[in-house]
C-alpha positions in Angstrom: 0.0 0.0 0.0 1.4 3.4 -1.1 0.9 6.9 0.8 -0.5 9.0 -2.3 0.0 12.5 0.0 3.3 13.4 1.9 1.4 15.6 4.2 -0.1 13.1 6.5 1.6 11.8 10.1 0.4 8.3 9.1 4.2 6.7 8.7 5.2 4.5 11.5 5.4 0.7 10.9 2.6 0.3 13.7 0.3 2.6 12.1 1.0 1.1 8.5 0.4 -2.6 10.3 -2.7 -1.1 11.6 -4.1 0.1 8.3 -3.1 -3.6 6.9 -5.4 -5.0 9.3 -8.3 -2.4 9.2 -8.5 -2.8 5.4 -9.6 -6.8 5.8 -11.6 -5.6 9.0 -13.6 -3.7 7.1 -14.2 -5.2 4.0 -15.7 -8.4 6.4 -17.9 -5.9 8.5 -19.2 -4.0 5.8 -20.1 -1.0 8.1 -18.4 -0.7 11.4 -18.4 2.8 13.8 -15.9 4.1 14.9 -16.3 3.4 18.7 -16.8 -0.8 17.1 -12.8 -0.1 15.8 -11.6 1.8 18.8 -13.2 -0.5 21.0 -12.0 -3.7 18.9 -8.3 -2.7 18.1 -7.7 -1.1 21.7 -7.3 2.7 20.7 -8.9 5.7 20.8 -11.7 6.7 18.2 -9.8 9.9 17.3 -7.0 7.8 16.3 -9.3 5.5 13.8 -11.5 9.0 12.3 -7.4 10.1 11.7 -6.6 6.8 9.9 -10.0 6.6 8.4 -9.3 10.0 6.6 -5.8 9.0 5.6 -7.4 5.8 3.9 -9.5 7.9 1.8 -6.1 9.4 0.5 -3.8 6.0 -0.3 -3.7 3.3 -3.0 -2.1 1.3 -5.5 -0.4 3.4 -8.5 -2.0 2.0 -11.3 -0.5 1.3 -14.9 0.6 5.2 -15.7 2.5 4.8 -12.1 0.0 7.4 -10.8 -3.0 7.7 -8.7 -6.2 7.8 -10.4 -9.6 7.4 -9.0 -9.7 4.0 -9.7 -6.1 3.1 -7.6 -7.1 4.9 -4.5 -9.0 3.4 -1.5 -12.6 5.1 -1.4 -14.3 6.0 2.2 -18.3 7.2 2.6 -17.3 10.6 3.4 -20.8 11.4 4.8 -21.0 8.0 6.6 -17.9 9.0 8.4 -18.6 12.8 9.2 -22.4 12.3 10.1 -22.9 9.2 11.2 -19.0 8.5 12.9 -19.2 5.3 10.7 -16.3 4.0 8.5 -17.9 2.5 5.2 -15.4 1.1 2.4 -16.9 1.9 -1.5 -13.8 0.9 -3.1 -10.8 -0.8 -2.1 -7.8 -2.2 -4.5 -5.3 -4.8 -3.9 -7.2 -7.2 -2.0 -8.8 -9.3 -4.7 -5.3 -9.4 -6.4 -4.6 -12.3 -3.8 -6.3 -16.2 -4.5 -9.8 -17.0 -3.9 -12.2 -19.9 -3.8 -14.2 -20.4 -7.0 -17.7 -20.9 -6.5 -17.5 -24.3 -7.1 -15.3 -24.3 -4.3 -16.8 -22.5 -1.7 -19.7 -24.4 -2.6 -18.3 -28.0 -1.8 -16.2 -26.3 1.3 -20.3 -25.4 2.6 -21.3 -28.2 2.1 -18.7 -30.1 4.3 -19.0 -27.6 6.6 -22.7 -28.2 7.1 -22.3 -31.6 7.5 -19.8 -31.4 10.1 -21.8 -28.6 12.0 -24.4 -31.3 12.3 -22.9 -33.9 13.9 -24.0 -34.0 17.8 -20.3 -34.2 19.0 -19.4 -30.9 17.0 -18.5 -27.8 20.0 -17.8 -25.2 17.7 -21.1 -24.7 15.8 -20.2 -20.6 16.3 -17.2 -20.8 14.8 -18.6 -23.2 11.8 -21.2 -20.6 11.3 -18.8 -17.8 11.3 -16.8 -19.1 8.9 -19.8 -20.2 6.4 -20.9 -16.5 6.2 -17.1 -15.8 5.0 -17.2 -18.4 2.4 -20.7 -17.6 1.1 -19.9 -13.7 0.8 -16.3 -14.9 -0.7 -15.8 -16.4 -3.4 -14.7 -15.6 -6.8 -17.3 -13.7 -9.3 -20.5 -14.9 -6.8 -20.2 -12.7 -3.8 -23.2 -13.0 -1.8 -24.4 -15.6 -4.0 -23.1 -18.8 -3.1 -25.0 -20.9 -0.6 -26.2 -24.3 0.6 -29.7 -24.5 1.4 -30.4 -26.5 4.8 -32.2 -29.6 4.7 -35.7 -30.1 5.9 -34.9 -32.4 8.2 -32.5 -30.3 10.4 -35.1 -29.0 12.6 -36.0 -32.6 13.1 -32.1 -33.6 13.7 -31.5 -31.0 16.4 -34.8 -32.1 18.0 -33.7 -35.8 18.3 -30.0 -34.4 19.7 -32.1 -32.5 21.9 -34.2 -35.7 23.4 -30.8 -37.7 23.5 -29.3 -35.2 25.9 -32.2 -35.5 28.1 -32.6 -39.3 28.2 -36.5 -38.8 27.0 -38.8 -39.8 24.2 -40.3 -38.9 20.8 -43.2 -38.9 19.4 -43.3 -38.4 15.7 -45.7 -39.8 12.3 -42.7 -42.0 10.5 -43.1 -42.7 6.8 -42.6 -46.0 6.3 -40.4 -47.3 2.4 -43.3 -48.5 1.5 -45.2 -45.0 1.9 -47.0 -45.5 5.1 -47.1 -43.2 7.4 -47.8 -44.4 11.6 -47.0 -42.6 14.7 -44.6 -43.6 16.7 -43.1 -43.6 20.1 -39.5 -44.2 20.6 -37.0 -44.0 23.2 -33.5 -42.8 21.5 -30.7 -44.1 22.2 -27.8 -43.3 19.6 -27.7 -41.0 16.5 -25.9 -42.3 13.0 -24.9 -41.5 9.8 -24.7 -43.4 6.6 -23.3 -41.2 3.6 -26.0 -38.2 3.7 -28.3 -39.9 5.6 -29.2 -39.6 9.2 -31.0 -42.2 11.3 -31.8 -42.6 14.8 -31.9 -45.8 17.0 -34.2 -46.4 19.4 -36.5 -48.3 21.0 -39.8 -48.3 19.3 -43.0 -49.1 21.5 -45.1 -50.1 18.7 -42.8 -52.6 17.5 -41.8 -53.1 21.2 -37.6 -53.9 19.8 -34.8 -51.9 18.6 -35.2 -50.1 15.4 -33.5 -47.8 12.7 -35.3 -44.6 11.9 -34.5 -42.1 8.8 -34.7 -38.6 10.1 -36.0 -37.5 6.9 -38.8 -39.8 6.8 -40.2 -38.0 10.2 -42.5 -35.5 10.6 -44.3 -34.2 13.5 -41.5 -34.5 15.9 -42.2 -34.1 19.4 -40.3 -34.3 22.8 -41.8 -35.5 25.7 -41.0 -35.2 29.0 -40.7 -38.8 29.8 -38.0 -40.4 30.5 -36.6 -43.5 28.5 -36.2 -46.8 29.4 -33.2 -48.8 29.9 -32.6 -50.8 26.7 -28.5 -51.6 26.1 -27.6 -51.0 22.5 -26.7 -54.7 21.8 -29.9 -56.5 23.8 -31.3 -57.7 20.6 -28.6 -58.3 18.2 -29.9 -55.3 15.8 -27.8 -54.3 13.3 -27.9 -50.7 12.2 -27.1 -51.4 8.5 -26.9 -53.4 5.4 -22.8 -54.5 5.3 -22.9 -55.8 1.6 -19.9 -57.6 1.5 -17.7 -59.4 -1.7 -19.3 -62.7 -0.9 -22.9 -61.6 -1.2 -25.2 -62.4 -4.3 -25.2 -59.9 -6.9 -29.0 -59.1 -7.6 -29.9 -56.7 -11.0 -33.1 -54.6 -10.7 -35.1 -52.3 -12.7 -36.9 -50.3 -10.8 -39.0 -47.2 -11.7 -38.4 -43.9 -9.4 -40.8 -44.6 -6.9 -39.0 -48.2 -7.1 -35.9 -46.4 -6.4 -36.8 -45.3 -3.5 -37.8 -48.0 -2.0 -34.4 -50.1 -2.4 -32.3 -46.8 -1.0 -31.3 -49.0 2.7 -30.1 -51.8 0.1 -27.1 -49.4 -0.6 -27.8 -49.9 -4.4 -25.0 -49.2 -7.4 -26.8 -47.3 -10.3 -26.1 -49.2 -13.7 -27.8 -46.9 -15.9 -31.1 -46.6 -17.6 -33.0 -49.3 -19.0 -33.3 -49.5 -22.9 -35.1 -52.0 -24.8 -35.1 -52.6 -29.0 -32.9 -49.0 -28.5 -35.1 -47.4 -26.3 -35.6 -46.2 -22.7 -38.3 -47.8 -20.7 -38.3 -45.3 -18.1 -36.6 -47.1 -15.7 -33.2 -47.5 -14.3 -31.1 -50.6 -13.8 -29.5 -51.1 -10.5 -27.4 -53.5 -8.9 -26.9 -54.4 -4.9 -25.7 -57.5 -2.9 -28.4 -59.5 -0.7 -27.1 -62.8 1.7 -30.6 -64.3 0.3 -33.3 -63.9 -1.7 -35.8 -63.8 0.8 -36.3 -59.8 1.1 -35.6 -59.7 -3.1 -38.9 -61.6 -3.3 -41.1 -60.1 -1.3 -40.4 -56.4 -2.2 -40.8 -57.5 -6.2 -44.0 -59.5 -5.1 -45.4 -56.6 -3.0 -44.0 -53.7 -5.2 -44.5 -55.7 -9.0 -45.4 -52.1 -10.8 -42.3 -50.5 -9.4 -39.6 -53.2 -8.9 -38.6 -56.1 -11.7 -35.6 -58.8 -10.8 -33.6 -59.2 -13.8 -31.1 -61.5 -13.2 -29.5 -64.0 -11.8 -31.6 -66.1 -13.1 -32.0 -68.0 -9.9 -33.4 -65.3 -8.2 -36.1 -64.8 -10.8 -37.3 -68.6 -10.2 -37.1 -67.7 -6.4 -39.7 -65.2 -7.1 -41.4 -67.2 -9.7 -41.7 -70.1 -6.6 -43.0 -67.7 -4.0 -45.7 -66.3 -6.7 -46.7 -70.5 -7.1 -46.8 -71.4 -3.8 -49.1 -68.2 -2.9 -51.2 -69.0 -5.6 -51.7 -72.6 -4.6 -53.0 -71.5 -1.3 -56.3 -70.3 -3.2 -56.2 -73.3 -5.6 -59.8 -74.6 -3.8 
């Protein structure tokens, strides 16, 4: 930063670190008075109107190696003289150093808001703060760049909430199959499976452990009564699918409601489903099952969404189970 008048008392290294540091200061704040920088930077506010004015005066010498409007700093004189407020229109030299694209900043959000949602996480303030930087930020989308919150945070911070006070839910929980029942559950842990957020607990309709998908809730309530004791491993629950190398290999077509409903299988997307050269509308999937059991009866029960394509073997597992249901009406 260059002095662009020899007749200010601006020169020592102090004062030129304290101008280095304003500049950024400001620029975050937006508008700040001048008892905010006194206050903040530990001197008086006749010392920040003085080094306000001198910022009005200095700059970068541009490509002529002089100072034209355009290299100099620019203050809101009438912020400054009638409302004691120090407002930055024009500043030069900062955007000369890198920034995040928006691309960037927007993938650095979204991390961000994933970790400030895990219950473990202290520094939510901090997370917060440094979000609003990133958003106002980055490169050619200031003020622009954002990552909308999910509809299901109210319900996540709600189920945090019950878990710190060792008391249950109530909430209507909408089932894979679309149907929606009310439930009350005493929580005891809170997961994560890639985006996804689940809760376990004890369910007293089902009276036994189960998994519940926080975005499948609605209508979530806390209660003040306390849960019961049930240990995590009492009934052998598992809280996901493990596919593992040894498991069969089962290819699906499913339609989107179809897709869907195979979301816990942890499915692989194949790609759409053509036939004679065109696209049936629906979208070929595979995912590993230890039997063909659950396969069966979600094709059986879900045949307008959900077709077993191969292995051939689990097709005449289906094809046995549709026999041996029809041969219990064969009177």
């Amino acid at each position: 930063m260059a002095k662009a008048s020899s007749s200010l008392p601006f020169l020592a290294p102090d004062k030129l670190a304290f101008l280095l540091t304003l500049v950024p200061y400001l620029i975050d704040r937006g508008v700040a008075s001048v008892t905010e920088i006194a206050k903040d930077f530990g001197v008086t506010p006749q010392y920040v109107r003085g080094i306000a004015r001198f910022l009005g005066t200095a700059g970068i010498p541009g490509e002529t190696s002089t100072y034209q409007d355009p290299d100099l700093f620019d203050i809101d004189w009438d912020a400054l003289e009638q409302h004691d407020e120090v407002v930055l229109r024009q500043y030069v030299g900062i955007d000369d150093v890198p920034r995040f694209s928006g691309t960037e900043a927007a993938a650095l959000l979204a991390g961000l808001q994933y970790l400030s949602a895990l219950p473990n996480v202290s520094s939510h303030g901090n997370i917060e703060l440094l979000m609003r930087k990133l958003r106002s930020g980055a490169v050619h989308q200031r003020n622009t760049v954002a990552i909308d919150s999910p509809a299901s945070d109210t319900s996540l911070s709600l189920v945090q909430q019950a878990l710190a006070g060792q008391v249950q839910m109530n909430f209507a929980y909408r089932t894979a199959s679309g149907d929606t029942v009310r439930r009350t559950v005493d929580p005891l842990e809170l997961v994560s499976s890639d985006d996804r957020w689940y809760v376990r607990g004890w369910c007293h309709l089902r009276e036994a452990v189960r998994l519940f998908r926080i975005d499948r809730m609605s209508g979530l309530e806390i209660t003040s009564v306390p849960v019961d004791q049930h240990p995590l491993s009492e009934d052998g629950y598992h809280a996901f699918f493990d596919p593992r190398e040894d498991h069969e290999v089962v290819t699906l077509a499913a339609t989107d409601t179809g897709l869907s409903l195979i979301q816990d299988y942890q499915p692989e997307i194949v790609g759409p489903e053509e036939k004679a050269g065109e696209r049936t509308g629906r979208t070929l999937v595979t995912l590993r099952v230890t039997g063909y059991a659950g396969i069966c009866h979600l094709a059986l029960t879900h045949i307008d969404q959900v077709e077993v394509i191969a292995p051939p073997l689990a097709r005449e597992s289906i094809a046995r189970w549709a026999r041996e249901a029809l041969g219990n009406y064969s009177d």
